[in-house]
Every structure is written in structure tokens, then in C-alpha cells.
C-alpha positions in Angstrom: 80.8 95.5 -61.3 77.6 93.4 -60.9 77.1 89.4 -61.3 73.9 88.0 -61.9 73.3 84.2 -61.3 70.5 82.2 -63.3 68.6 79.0 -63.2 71.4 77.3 -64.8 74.6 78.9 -62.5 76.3 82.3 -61.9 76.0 85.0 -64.7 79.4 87.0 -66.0 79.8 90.2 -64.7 78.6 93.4 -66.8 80.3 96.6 -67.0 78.1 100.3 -66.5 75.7 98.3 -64.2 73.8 96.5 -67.5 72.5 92.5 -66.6 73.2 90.4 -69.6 73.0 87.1 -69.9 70.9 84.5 -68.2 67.0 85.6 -67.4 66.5 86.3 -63.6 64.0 83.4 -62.0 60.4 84.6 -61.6 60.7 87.2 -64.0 57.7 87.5 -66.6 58.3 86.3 -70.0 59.5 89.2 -72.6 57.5 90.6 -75.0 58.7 91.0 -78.7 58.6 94.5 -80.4 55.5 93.2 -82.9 53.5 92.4 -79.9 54.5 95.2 -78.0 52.8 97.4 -80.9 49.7 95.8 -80.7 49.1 96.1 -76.9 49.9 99.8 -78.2 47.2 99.9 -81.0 44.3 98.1 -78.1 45.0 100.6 -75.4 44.7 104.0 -78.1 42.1 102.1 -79.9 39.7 101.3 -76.9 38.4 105.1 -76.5 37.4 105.3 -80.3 34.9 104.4 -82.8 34.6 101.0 -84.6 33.2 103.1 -87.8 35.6 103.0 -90.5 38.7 101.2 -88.5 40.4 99.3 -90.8 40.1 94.8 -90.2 36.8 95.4 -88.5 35.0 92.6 -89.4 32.0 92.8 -91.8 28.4 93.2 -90.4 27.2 90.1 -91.6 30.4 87.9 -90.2 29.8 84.8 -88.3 29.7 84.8 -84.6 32.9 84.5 -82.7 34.5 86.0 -86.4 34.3 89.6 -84.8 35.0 91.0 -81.2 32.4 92.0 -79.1 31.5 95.9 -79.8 32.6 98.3 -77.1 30.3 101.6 -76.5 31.4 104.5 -78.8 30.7 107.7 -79.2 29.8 109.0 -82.7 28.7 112.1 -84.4 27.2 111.2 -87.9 26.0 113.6 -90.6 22.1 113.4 -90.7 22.2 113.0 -94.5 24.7 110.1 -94.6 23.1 108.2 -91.8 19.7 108.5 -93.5 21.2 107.1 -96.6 23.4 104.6 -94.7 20.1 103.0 -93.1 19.1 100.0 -95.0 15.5 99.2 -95.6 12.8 97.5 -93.1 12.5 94.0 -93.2 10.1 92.9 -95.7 8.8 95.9 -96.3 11.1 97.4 -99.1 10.5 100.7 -97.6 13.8 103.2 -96.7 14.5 105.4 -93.7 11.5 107.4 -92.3 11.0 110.9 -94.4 8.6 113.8 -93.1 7.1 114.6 -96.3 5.0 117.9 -96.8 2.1 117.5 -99.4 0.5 120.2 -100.9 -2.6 121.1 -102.3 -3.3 118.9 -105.5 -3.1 120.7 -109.2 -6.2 122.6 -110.1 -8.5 120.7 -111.7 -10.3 122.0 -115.3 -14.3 123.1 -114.7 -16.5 120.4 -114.4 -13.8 117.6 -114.2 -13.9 115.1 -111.0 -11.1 115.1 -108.6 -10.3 114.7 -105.2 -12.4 111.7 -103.4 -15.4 112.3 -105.8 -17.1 109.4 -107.5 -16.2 108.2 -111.4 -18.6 110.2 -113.4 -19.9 113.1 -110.8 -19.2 117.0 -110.8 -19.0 118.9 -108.2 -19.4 123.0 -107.3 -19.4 125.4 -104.6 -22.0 125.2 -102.3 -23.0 129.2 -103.0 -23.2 131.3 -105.9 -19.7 132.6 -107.0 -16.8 131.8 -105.3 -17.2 132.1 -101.9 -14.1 132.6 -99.3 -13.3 130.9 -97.2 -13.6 132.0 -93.2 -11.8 128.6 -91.8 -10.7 125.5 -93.5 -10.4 121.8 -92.7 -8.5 120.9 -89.7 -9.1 117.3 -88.8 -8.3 116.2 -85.1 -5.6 113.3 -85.1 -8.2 111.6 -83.0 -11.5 111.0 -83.6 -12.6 112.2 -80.1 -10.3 114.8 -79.8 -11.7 118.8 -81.3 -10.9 120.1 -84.6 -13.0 120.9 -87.9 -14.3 118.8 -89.9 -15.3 121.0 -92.9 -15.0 124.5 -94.4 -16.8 127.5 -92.9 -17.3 129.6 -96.3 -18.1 133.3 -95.5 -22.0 134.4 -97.4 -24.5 136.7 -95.8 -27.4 135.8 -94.1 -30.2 134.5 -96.9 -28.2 133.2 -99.1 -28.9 130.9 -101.2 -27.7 127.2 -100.4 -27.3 125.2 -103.4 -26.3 120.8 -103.4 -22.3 120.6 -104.3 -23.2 117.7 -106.4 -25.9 115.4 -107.6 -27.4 113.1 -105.0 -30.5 112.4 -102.7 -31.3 114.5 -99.5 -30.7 112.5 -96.6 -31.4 114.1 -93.8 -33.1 118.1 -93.3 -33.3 118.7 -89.7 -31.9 120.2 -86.2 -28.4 118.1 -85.3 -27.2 119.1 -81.3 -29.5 122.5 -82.1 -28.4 123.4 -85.5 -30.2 122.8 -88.9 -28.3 120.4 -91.3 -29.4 119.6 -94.3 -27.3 116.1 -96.0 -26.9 114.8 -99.3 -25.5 111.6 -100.3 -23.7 111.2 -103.7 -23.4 107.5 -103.7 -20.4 105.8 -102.8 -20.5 106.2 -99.6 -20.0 109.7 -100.3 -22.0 112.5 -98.6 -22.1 116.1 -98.3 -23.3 118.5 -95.2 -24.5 122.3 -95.1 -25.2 124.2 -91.8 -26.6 126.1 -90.7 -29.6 126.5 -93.0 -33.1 126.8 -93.2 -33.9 123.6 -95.7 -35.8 123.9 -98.1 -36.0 120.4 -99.0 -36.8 117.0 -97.7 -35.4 113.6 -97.3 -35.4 111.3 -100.1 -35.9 114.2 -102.3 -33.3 113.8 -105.6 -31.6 117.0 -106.4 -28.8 117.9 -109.1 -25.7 119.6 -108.8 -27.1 123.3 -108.2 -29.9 122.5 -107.0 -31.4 125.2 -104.0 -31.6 123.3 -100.5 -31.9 126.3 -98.7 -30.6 129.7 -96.6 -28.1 130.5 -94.7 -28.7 131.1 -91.2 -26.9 133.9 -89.1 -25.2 132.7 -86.0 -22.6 130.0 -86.9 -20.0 128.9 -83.9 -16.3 131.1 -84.9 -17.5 132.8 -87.8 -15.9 136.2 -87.8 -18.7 137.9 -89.8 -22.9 137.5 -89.8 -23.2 134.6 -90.9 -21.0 131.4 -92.2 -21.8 128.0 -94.2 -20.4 125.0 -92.6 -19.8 122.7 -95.6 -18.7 119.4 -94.5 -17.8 116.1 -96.5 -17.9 112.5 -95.3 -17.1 109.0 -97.0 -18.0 106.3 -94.4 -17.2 107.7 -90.9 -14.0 109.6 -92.5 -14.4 113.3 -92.4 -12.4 114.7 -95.8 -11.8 118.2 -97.2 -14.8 118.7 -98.9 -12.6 121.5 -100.9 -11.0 118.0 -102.2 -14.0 117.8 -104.4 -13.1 120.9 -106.4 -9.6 120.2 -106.6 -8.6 122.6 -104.1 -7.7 121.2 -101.0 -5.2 119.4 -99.2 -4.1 115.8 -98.0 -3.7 115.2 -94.7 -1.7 112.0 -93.2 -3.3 111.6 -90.2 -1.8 108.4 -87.7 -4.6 105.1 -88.2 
């Protein structure tokens, strides 16, 4: 039979070796069940995420209103996060997309699309429809290498004709290959190499209109001979298939 003795005198004696009675000096203060549970809830809690929990506090509480966050670990699906992002700042836009764009609709004969002037009509640079050996494939710098037009395949001689109306700008050897250009206005203008000009500057000439012949040789043409057809507005090099509603758009970084 044990006694125990307390800050305020000796204890009564306890059967089966049990202390009741007075609390034993120094010993730490007793927790009741409700907290107990809590101290339970923290230590589970701490290795888990905050997303979801019930009582966490809202994202737009005042300070001090909600703990500090811990590190978590969380898988999200890719489809909820992306709708779960809110917006940029000022800018109204949503979470960043990778959008594919392809070629515009084709446009009815004669009718001005792409980055063509109000009012102008474009064609193919040689009789028919000519196919093309390479297409547009803009670097994503301007010093970098790429191509900056359409290599259409023809045979050597052909017949060169302006894609629209315009004046001849230039008719003359560029870096060791003849270019002939015509501007459409607008800043607009359109370029044709290799080939033998028939033309000069300042000379007007209509949609149609002979410039001159294609010359054999052209760098990565995979047959005799290949018509460079480029198209500029400003110092931006566009598809110049654009202008007869056939080509596409390109997002290329500023």
C-alpha cells in the first residue's frame, strides 16, 4: 500500500499501487482530453497539405489572421490548376495557353487578304499554280538563319510576273544574286530571285505584269531551278503566301 504526500500534507494511501489525491510537486500541469486532441490534429496535420483543410483561413485574410504556411507537397491536375490560376494583374489576361494557329480560310479569286493593302489583288508570282519547293520559316531572331520567303518550284526561263500592282524598286545583283523588288505601297513590298529583270526602277507595273526569268541555280532548291518569292512590310519579313490567303501566322517572341 503506497502513500503519497502533497504540497499541502501527506496523501491517503491507494490500493493496486494507483496515486490519487493530491498532485505530486514539480509535476507539469495536466492536459484536458479537448486539448489533448488538438496536439493530436498538429502533429498528423504538419506532414500534409494546406489545400482543402478545413478552417484554413481565406487567401485574402489579414496578416496575423492565418498561420504561417509550412512547405507541402502537392500533386494538382494540370486542367484544374490552369483554371484555378486567376488572371495577371491589370492585364485581364488568364493562365498562359500554347495555342496552334493554322492557315487562314481560303480566300475567293481576286479578294485581298492576308497583310495586303485595302483595295489591292494579289497572284502567284508564275503562270498556274506553282508548288511550292520550301516555305516560310522565319528565324526567332533576326540574326539568327531561317527563310524568309517561298522557294516555288518553275523551270529555268520562266516567266516572272509582279504578285501585285506597284513600282519597281530595285532590279539588280543583292550578295551575287539578281533581285528584282516591287513596292505596293504601305510599306509593303515584294521580292523575286533569282531572275534576269526585265525591268527597271521606278518603272510602274500591274498585277501580272512580266519582270523577268527565272534563273537556274537557286541555294536548296531540289530541282533546276527555284523562284525565291519574298515579302516584306517595314523590316518584318511575312509569308508572302499570306497575300493569297494561303499561308500561316507565326507568333514569333518581340
Amino acid at each position: 500500500m503506497a502513500t503519497t504526500s502533497g504540497a499541502g500534507g501527506p496523501g491517503r494511501a491507494t490500493g493496486g499501487g494507483r496515486r490519487r489525491g493530491y498532485a505530486v510537486t514539480g509535476r507539469a500541469p495536466r492536459f484536458g482530453r479537448a486539448a489533448l486532441g488538438v496536439l493530436a490534429l498538429v502533429a498528423v496535420g504538419s506532414g500534409t497539405s494546406d489545400v482543402g483543410r478545413e478552417g484554413a483561413g481565406p487567401v485574402d485574410a489579414p496578416p496575423g489572421s492565418v498561420s504561417p504556411a509550412r512547405p507541402v507537397s502537392a500533386t494538382v491536375p494540370l486542367a484544374s490548376a490552369s483554371r484555378a490560376l486567376p488572371p495577371r494583374s491589370g492585364s485581364g489576361a488568364g493562365p498562359l495557353e500554347s495555342v496552334a494557329v493554322g492557315s487562314p480560310p481560303q480566300a475567293a479569286p481576286g479578294e485581298p487578304v492576308g497583310p495586303a493593302p485595302p483595295g489591292l489583288r494579289f497572284r502567284w508570282p508564275l503562270d498556274g499554280t506553282p508548288r511550292p519547293a520550301r516555305r516560310f520559316d522565319p528565324p526567332p531572331q533576326p540574326w539568327l538563319a531561317g527563310h524568309r520567303g517561298v522557294d516555288l518550284l518553275a523551270a529555268p526561263g520562266a516567266r516572272v510576273r509582279a504578285a501585285g500592282a506597284g513600282v519597281v524598286l530595285f532590279a539588280g545583283p543583292v550578295a551575287g544574286r539578281p533581285v528584282v523588288t516591287v513596292g505596293h505601297g504601305a510599306g509593303l513590298r515584294t521580292t523575286y530571285e533569282p531572275v534576269r529583270a526585265d525591268v527597271r526602277p521606278g518603272e510602274r507595273v500591274a498585277a501580272g505584269a512580266p519582270l523577268g526569268q527565272v534563273l537556274p541555280g537557286h541555294a536548296g532548291c531540289p530541282e533546276a531551278a527555284c523562284l525565291h518569292w519574298g515579302l516584306r512590310r517595314g523590316e518584318e519579313y511575312l509569308d508572302p503566301l499570306a497575300l493569297l490567303g494561303l499561308g500561316s501566322v507565326r507568333l514569333l517572341p518581340s
